[in-house]
C-alpha positions in Angstrom: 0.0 0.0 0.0 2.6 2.5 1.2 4.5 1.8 -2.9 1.4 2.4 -4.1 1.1 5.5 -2.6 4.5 6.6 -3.5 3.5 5.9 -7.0 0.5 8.2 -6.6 2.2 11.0 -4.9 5.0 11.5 -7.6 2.9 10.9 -10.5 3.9 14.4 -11.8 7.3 13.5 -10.5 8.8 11.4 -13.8 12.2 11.4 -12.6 11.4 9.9 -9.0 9.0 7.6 -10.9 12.2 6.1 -13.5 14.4 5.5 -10.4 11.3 3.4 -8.4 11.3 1.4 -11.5 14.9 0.8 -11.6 15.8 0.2 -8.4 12.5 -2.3 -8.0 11.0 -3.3 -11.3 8.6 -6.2 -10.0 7.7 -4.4 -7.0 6.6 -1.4 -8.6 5.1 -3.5 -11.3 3.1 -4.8 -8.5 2.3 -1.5 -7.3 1.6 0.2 -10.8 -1.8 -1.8 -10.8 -3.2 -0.3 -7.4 -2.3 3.4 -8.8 -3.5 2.6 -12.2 -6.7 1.5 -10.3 -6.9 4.9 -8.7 -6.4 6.9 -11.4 -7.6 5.6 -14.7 -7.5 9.2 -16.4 -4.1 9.9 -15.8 -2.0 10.5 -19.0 1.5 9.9 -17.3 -0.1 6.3 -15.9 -1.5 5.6 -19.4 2.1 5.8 -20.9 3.2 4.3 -18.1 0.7 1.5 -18.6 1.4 1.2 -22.0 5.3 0.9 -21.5 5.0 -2.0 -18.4 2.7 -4.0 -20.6 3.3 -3.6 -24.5 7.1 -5.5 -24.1 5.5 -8.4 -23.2 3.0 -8.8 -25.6 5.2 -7.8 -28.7 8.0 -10.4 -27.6 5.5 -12.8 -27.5 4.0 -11.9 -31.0 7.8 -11.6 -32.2 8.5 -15.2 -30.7 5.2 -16.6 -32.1 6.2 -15.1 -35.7 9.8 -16.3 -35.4 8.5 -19.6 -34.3 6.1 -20.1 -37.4 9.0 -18.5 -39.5 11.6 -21.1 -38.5 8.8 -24.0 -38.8 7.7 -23.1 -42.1 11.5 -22.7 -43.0 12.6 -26.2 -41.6 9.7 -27.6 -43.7 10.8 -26.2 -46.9 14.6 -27.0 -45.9 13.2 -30.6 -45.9 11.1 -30.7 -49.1 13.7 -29.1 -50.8 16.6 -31.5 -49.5 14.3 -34.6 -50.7 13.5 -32.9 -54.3 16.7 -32.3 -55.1 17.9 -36.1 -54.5 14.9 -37.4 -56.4 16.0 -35.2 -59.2 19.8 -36.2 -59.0 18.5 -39.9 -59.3 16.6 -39.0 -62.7 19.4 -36.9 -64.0 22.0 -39.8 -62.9 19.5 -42.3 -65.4 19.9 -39.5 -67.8 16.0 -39.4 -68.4 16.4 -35.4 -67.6 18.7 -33.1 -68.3 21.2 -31.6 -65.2 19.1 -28.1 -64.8 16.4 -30.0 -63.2 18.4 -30.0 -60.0 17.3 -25.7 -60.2 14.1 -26.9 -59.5 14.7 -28.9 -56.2 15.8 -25.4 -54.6 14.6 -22.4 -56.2 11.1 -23.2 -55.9 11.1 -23.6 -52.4 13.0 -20.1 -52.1 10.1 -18.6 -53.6 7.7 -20.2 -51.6 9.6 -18.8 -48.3 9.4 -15.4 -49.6 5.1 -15.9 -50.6 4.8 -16.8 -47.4 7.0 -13.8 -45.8 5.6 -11.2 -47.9 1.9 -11.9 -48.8 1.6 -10.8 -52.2 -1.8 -10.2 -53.9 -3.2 -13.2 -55.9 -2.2 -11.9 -59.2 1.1 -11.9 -58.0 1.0 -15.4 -56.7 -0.9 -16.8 -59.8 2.0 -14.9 -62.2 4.4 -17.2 -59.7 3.0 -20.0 -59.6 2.3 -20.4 -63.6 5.5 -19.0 -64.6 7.2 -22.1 -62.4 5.0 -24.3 -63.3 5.4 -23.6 -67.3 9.1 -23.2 -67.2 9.1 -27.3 -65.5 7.3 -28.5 -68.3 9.1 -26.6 -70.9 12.6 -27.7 -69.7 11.6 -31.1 -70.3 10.2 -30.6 -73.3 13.1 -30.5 -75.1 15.1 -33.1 -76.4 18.6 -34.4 -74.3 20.2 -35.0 -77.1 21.9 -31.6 -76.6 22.8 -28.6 -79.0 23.7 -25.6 -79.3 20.5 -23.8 -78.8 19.6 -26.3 -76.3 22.3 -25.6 -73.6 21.9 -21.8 -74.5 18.1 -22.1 -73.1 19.7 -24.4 -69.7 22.4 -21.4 -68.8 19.4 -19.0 -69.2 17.0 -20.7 -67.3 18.5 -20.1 -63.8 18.7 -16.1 -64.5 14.5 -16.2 -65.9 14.4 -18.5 -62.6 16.4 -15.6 -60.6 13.9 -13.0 -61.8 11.1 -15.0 -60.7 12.6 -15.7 -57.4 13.2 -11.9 -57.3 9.0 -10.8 -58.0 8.4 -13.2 -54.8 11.3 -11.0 -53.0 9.5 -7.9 -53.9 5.8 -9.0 -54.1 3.5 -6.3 -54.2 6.0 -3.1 -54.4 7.7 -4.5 -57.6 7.5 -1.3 -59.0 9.7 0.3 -56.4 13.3 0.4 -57.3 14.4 0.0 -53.5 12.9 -3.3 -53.0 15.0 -4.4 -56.1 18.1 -2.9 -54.6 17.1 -5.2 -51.6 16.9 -7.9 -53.2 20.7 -7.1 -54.7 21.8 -6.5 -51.3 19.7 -10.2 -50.3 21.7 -12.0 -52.9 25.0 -10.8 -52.3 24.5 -11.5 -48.2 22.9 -14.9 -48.9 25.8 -16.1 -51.4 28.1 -14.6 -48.3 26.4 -16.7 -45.9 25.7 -19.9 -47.6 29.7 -19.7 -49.2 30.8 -19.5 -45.2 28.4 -22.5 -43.8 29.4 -25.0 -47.0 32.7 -24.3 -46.3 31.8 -25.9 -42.7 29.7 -28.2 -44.1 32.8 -29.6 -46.3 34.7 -30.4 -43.8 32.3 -32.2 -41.7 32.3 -34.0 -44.7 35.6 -34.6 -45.4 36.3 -35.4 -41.2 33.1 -37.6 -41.6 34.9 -40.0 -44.3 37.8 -39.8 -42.8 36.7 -41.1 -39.9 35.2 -44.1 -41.4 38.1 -44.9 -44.2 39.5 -45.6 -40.4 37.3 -48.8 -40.1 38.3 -49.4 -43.3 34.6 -48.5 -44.9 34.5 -46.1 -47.8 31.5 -44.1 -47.4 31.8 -41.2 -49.9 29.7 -42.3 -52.9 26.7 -42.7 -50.4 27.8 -39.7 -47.7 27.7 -37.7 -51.6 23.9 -38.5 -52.7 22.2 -39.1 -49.8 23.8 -36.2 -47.0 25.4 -33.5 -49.2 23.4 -32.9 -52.1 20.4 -32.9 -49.4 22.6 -30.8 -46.8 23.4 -28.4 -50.1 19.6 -27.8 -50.9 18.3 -27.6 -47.2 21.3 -25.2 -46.6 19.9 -22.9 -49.3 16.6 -22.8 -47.7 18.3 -22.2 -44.0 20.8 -19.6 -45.4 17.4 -17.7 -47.0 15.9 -17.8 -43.5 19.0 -16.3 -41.7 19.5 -13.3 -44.0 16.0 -12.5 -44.4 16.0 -11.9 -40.2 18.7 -9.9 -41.0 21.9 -12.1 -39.7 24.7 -9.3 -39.0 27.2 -11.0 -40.2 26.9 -11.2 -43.7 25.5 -7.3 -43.6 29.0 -6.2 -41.6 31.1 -8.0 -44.2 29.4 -7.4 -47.4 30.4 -3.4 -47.4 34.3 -4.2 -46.3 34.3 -7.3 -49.2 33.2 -4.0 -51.9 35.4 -1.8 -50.9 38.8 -4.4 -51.0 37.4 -5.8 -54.3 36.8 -3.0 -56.3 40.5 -1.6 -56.3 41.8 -5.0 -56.6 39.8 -6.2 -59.8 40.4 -2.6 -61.4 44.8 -3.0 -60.9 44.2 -6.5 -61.9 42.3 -6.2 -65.4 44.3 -3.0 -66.1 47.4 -5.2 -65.9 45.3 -7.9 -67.8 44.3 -5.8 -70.7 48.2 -4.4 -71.0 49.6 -7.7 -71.4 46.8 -8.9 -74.1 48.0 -5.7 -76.2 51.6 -6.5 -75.7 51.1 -10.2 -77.3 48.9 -9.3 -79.4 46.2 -11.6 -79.1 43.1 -10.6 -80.6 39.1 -11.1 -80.2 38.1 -10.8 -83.6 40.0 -13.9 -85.1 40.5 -16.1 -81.7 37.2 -17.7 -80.5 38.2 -18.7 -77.1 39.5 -15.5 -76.2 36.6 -13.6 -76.9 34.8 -15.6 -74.7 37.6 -14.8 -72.3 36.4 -11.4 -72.8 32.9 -11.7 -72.4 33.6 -13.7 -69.3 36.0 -10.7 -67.7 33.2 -8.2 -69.0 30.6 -10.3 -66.6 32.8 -10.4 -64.1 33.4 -6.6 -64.0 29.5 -5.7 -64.5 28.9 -8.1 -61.4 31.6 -6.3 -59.2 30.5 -3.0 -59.9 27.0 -4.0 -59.2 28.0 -5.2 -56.3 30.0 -1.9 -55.2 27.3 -0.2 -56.1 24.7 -1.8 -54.0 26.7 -1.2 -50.9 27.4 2.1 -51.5 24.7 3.1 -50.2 22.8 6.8 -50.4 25.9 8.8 -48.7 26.1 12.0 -50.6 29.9 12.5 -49.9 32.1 11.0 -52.3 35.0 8.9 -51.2 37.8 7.4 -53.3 35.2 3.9 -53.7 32.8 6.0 -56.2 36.1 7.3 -58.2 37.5 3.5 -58.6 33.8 2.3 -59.1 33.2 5.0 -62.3 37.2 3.8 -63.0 35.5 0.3 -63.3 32.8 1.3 -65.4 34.8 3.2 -68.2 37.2 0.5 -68.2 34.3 -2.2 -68.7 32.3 -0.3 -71.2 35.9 -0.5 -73.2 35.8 -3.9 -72.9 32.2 -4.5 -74.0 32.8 -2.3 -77.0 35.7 -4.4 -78.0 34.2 -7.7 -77.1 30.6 -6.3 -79.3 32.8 -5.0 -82.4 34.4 -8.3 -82.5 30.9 -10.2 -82.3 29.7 -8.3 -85.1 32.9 -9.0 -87.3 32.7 -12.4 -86.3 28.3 -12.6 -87.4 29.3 -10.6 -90.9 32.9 -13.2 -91.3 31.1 -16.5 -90.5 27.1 -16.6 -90.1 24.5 -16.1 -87.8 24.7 -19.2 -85.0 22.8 -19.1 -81.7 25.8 -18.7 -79.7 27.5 -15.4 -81.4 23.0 -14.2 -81.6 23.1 -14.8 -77.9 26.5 -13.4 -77.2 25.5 -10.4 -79.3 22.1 -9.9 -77.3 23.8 -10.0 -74.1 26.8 -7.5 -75.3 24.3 -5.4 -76.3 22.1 -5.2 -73.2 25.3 -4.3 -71.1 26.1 -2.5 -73.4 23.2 0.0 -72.7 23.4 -0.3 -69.3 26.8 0.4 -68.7 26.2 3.8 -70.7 23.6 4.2 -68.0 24.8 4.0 -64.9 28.2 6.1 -66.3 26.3 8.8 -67.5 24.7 8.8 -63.6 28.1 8.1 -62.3 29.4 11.1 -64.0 26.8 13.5 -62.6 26.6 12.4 -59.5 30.4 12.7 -59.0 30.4 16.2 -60.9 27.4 17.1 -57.8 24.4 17.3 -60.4 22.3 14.3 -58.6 22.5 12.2 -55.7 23.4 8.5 -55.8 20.1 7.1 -56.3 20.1 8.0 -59.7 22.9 5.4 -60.2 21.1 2.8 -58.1 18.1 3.4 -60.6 20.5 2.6 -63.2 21.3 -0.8 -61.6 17.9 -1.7 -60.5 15.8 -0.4 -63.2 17.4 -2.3 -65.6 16.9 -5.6 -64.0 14.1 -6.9 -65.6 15.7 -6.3 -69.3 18.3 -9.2 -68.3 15.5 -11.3 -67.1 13.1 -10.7 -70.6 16.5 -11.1 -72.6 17.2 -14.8 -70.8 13.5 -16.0 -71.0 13.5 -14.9 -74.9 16.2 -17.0 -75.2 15.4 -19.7 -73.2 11.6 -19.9 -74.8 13.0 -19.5 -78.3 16.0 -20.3 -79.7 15.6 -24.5 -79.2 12.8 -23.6 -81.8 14.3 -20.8 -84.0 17.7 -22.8 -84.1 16.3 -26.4 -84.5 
């Protein structure tokens, strides 16, 4: 009674009221409800009131969601570990082609971010369909593999990626932030899941080691039936950690841009040097050009990747310099790497590789002039930097409409 007064006498007193609940918080927990009793039209109780009692009700709704969250995760972890060892068993009787194995994991990706997000019906119908169709479709075609037909499995997985990416965003998939978010998702999660399979190998490789002791060689069996499942599930589990916004792979992904990007610029500068000094050139040699290309990807990813983690800081630091650096020095390269592919289309004849390869130099092509031209006035103080993350994310679904064209039409153009 006498707390309960003491509450009641400094209730205009919020200082002396803090240090009660400090020194005692049950016992004036215990007294709050007598004084709250007493005065149920006091506005300093009422906060009060609301402060005492609205922890405990939103850790339980957080550990209720987190619980369902982690449940519905660990079910999907499990689907996905058992699809993907059905599949390998069909693709090791070669009665379906390798790409399958996609389908044990991304689908179940999806399906965590359907459930996280709740997107309208449209949305999950456009999902749903566009899954479903691209299944069929794949295995549709004929194994006996050409040209046109591998060209449609290395685009699948990027159509697949875009798909993945709509369940990401849901119903905002107009907004160029949630597609920067999901750039930033898919750096942390390759991050993450990179760091736990490196664990995971080793178990493995301590886990046969310890049996080649007994004199029992387990790794053909330890391979299909623990660490292709452990490889899927991991996928699922490394989803469900970044998307609760694991700290580890958000601290590391900003130091990992800023040591790369310096690094891959000395690196391809020296490269490109050397090619001029011996001469070797794209137009004539095949294998270099695809060289090329491959370097060109490589730089496009990394400076998507700096990008991403820059950030919206207005100041500029010596990062944005080396990242427009990067830029220039790419856009030389995809110049080189397109003038070659159209000497090589005039010299030799349209194929569905150099069409592809074309397409795709193209497209970065374009996009690359983008985000320099943003690049440039942002570092010349015109604009800010989200002009240059519009140039990224805005451009996103081009790549995914260029790798479904492909993937839906060249087996029958080139057949």
């Amino acid at each position: 009674m006498n707390d309960n007064n003491l509450i009641i006498k400094n209730i205009y007193n919020p200082h002396k009221l803090e240090r009660m609940f400090r020194n005692d918080p049950k016992a004036f927990k215990k007294s709050f409800s007598y004084a709250w009793e007493q005065n149920p039209d006091s506005k300093v109780l009422a906060v009060w009131y609301e402060r005492l009692n609205f922890k405990e009700t939103a850790h339980t709704e957080k550990t209720s969601f987190l619980q369902q969250d982690f449940l519905f995760m660990s079910i999907l972890a499990i689907l996905a570990g058992i699809s993907t060892r059905i599949i390998f068993h069909f693709v090791e009787q070669e009665t379906i082609a390798p790409i399958n194995l996609a389908f044990g994991v991304l689908p179940y990706i999806g399906a965590y971010f359907v459930y996280k997000n709740k997107p309208r019906k449209k949305v999950l119908y456009t999902l749903a369909l566009l899954f479903l169709i691209s299944g069929l479709y794949l295995n549709m075609l004929p194994l006996n593999v050409n040209d046109s037909t591998i060209l449609a499995y290395l685009h699948l997985p990027i159509f697949l990626w875009g798909l993945i990416g709509l369940a990401f965003i849901g119903n905002e998939y107009s907004k160029g932030s949630t597609r920067l978010a999901y750039l930033k998702f898919n750096l942390e999660l390759c991050i993450l899941y990179a760091s736990m399979a490196f664990s995971g190998m080793l178990l493995a490789a301590l886990t046969m080691q310890l049996f080649s002791f007994v004199d029992l060689d387990i790794a053909d069996f330890y391979f299909r039936n623990v660490v292709l499942f452990g490889a899927a599930a991991l996928a699922i589990v490394a989803t469900y950690l970044v998307s609760m916004n694991l700290k580890l792979a958000k601290n590391i992904t900003p130091y990992i841009a800023k040591i790369f990007s310096p690094l891959v610029l000395v690196t391809l500068l020296v490269y490109l040097i050397t090619v001029i000094w011996v001469e070797k050139n794209p137009f004539l040699d095949r294998n270099f050009l695809i060289a090329f290309n491959g370097i060109l990807l490589g730089v496009l990813a990394v400076n998507i990747f700096s990008i991403t983690e820059s950030g919206t800081d207005e100041k500029k630091n010596i990062s944005d310099y080396i990242n427009f650096a990067l830029i220039v020095l790419a856009l030389v390269i995809d110049s080189v790497a397109l003038s070659a592919i159209v000497f090589r289309l005039s010299s030799f004849g349209i194929t569905p590789n150099r069409l592809a390869v074309l397409g795709v130099n193209i497209l970065i092509w374009g996009n690359l002039i983008w985000i320099m031209i943003s690049y440039m006035r942002f570092l010349q103080n015109k604009t800010g930097p989200s002009p240059i993350q519009d140039a990224v994310t805005k451009y996103l679904p081009v790549y995914v409409l260029w790798a479904a064209f492909v993937t839906f039409t060249f087996p029958f153009i080139f057949n």
